[in-house]
N, C-alpha and C positions, 0 to 999 in steps of 0.2 A: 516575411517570405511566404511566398503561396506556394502547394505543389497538383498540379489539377489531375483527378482521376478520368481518362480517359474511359476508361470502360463501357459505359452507356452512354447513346447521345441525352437522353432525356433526363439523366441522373448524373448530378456533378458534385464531386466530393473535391474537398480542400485541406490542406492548413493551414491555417495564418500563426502566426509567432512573431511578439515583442517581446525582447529580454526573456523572463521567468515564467510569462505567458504564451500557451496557445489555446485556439480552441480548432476543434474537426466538424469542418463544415459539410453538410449534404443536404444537397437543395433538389428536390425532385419538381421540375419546370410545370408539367402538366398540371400535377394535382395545386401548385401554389404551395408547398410546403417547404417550408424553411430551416432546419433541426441543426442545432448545434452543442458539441460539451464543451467544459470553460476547465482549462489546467491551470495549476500556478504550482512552481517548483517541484513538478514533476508528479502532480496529484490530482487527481478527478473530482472535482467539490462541485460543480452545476450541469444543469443540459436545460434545453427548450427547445420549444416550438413555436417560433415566432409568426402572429396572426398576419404579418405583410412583411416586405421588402424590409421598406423604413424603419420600421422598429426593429428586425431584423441585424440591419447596417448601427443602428445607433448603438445598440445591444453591445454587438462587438465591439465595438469603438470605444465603451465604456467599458469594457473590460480588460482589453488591451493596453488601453494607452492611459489611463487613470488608476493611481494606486488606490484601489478600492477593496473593500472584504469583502466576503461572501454573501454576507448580511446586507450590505450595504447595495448591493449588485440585483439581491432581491428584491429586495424591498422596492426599487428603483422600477425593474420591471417584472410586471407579476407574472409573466409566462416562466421564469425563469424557477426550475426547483431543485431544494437544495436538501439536505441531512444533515442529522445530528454530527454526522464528521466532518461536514463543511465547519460548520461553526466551531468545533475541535480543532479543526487546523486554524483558525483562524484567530481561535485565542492561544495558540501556542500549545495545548494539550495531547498534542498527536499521538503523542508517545505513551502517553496515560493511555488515551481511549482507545489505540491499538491492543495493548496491552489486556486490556477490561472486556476488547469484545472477544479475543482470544478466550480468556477463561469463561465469556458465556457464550459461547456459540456452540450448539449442540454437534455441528458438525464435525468438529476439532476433537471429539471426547477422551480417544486414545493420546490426546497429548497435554489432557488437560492435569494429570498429576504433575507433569514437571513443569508446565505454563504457573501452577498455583504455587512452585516454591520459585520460580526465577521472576515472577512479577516484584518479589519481594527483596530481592539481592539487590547491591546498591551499584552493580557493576551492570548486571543484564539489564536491568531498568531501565538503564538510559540509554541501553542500543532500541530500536524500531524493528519490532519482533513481525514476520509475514509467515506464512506456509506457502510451500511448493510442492508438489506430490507425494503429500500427507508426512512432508518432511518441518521442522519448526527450524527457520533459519534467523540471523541477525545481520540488520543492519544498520553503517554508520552514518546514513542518510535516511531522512523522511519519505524520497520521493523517488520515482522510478525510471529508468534501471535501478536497482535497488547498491547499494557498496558493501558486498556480505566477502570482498578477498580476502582469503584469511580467518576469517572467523569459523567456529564451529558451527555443525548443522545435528541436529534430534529428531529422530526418526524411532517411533515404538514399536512395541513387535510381541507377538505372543511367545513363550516361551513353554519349554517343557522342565519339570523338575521332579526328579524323582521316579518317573517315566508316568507320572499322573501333568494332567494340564492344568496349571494353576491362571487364579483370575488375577496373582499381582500384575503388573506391568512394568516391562522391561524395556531400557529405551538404547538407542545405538546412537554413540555420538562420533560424525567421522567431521572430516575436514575437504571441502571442494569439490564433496559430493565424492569421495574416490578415496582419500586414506582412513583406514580405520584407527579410531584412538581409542575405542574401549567399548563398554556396554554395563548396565544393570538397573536398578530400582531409580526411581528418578531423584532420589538424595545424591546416589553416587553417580550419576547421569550428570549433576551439575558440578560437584566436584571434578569430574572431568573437561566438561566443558570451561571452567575456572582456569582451570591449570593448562587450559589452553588457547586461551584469549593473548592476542597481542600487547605489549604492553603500552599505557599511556591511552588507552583508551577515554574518550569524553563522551556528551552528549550526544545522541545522535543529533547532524547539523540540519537545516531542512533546505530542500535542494536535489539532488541524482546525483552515482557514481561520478560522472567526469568533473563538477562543481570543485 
């Protein structure tokens, strides 16, 4: 399926989509440039900038309509560049290495106490951890839209104690973004979030919400 961006004459964007695959095409006519990202199961693993048309058309063609890996997609054509998460998704890891850049991403850092006790629990583990405005949510899919219904979200926060400001951190764990179910240190941050996980929960599957 293609959907054409009218917007500029000179600037034409797209998408194409087979099954589990798309990619977002933008072909700027004048300059000859050709730019494209490559999804599978609702996840961003390549992009390029293919030197002509041709390779261009072939590029797509082989990513689309050929069960191919990321690796394998590169290697094939060298404009094509990919990341350490490409190759994470691709061996089935996603989960892991979401998980592992969470706890090292210097960004994250107010959520990285309760990131370092739930990477370890055998229940959070297997959901596909993201953030959303500095909130730490779960989900039951790899791929995006992400399937977090239901599930808790963790959100930290400074606190006062004693009427001095203390450097522990306290995390607030609600449901839907909208009910509150509790708050405190991030031990009992997860024990809440525990006690409110649905049950029968499994791996995260890989795929998006509607899947």
């Amino acid at each position: 399926m293609i959907s054409e961006n009218p917007n500029k004459a000179s600037q034409n964007s797209a998408i194409v989509e087979n099954g589990n695959r798309f990619s977002q095409i933008n072909i700027i006519e004048e300059e000859k440039i050709y730019r494209s990202d490559f999804w599978r199961d609702g996840v961003y693993l390549a992009c390029g900038k293919a030197p002509n048309i041709t390779e261009f058309a072939k590029a797509l063609d082989y990513w689309l309509c050929q069960d191919v890996t990321t690796k394998m997609f590169s290697e094939k054509f060298k404009f094509i560049h990919t990341s350490e998460k490409s190759f994470a998704f691709d061996e089935g890891r996603e989960i892991e290495y979401q998980w592992e850049g969470l706890l090292e991403d210097d960004n994250d850092w107010d959520l990285k106490e309760f990131v370092s006790l739930a990477i370890n629990d055998e229940i959070l583990s297997n959901l596909f951890p993201f953030t959303s405005h500095d909130t730490l949510c779960f989900s039951k899919c790899t791929g995006y839209p992400y399937d977090f219904e239901g599930l808790p979200h963790v959100t930290s926060k400074e606190f006062e104690n004693n009427s001095e400001i203390s450097n522990e951190k306290q995390f607030v764990v609600t449901i839907n973004n909208m009910e509150y179910l509790g708050e405190g240190n991030a031990a009992t941050a997860l024990k809440i979030v525990k006690a409110n996980l649905p049950k029968g929960l499994e791996l995260a599957r890989k795929g998006v919400a509607k899947d």
